[in-house]
N, C-alpha and C positions, 0 to 999 in steps of 0.2 A: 460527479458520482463517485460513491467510495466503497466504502465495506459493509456487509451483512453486520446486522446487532451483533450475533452472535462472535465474530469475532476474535480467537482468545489472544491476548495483550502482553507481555510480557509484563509485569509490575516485580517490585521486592518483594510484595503479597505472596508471590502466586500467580499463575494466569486469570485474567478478568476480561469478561464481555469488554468490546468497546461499547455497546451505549452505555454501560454503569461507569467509566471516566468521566471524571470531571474537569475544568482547570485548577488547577497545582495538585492533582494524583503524581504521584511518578511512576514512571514507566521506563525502563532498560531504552537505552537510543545508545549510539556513536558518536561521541565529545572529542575533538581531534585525537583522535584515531586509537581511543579507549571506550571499552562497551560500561557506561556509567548510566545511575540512576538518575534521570533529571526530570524536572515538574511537566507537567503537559502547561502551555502557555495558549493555547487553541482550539475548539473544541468544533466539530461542526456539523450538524444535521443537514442532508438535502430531502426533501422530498426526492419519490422514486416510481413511477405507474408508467405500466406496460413497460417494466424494464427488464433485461438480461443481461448478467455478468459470467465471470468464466470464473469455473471451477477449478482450481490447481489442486491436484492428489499427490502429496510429497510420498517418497517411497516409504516412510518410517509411518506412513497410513497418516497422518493429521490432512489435512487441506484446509485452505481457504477460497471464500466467494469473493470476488473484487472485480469491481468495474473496469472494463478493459481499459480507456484511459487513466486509470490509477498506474503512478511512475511504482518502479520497483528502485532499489537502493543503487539502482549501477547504471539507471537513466532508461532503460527500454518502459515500456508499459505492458500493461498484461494481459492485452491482447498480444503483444506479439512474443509470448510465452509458449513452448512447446516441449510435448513428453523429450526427456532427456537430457534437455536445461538443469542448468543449478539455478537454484534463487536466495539466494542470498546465505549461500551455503548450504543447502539442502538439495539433493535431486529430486526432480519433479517428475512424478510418473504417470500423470496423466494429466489432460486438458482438454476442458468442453466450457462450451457457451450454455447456461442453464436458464428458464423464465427463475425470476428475483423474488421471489416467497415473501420479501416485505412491504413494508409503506416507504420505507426509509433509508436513506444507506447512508455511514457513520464517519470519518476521519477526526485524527488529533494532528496536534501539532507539538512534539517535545520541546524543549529547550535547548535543544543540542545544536551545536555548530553543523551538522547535516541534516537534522527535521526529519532524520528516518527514525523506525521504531519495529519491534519485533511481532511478528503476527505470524502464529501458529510457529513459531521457532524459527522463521525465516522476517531477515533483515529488508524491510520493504521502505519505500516512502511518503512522504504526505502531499497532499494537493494542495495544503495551505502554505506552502513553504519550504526553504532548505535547500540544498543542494540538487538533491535532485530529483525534487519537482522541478527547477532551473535548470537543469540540463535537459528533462523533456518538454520543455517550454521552446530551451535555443532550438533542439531538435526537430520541433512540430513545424517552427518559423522555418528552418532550413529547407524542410521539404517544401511548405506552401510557395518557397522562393523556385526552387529548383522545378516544382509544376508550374507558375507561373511565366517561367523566363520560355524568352523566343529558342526554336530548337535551329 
């Protein structure tokens, strides 16, 4: 599960919905360790019923809706996001779990050497890849390790 249509995207444009991205739009990501324009290489719709995401309310008033499992750019997810966090340079002033208002929820995948991408002016990551997505991938195995070992 990923992001509301709604969405706004960092591009060269301008901010843009994610569901109006396509593959090879460009969109603003992090290319070893410069904020550069590169193509979207991955595009992905999931279906979404009886779902709920959490809302992030940055201080500067923008938010975004995003599936708690969605990585943010520094490897946590967003469910374990809380008022007073930074995310990805932004302070976050508020956080709640909301019922999902769509059919659908959205991710890309940039081209960049980290697969993150900017959403609502904060630097987040993809579920289809990059960095880190793979760092909350090791993380999730981590724990499932740590629950299942004898105490």
């Amino acid at each position: 599960m990923c992001a509301s249509p709604d969405t706004a995207i960092a591009t060269p444009r301008g901010e843009r919905a994610i569901a109006t991205l396509a593959v090879g739009d460009l969109v603003y990501t992090v290319d070893q360790g410069a904020i550069v324009a590169e193509p979207i290489v991955l595009v992905h719709q999931q279906p979404a019923t009886h779902h709920h995401v959490v809302r992030v309310r940055f201080s500067d008033g923008s938010s975004v809706e995003i599936s708690a499992p969605h990585p943010t750019a520094d490897g946590r997810r967003f469910g374990q996001l809380r008022a007073g966090d930074e995310l990805g340079g932004k302070r976050i002033s508020d956080v709640q779990i909301v019922p999902y208002g769509f059919d659908r929820t959205y991710d890309i995948l940039p081209g960049s050497d980290t697969g993150t991408y900017f959403a609502s002016g904060a630097l987040i990551g993809s579920t289809l890849g990059g960095s880190a997505s793979e760092a909350a991938a090791r993380a999730d195995a981590s724990e499932r390790a740590q629950l299942s070992s004898p105490r």
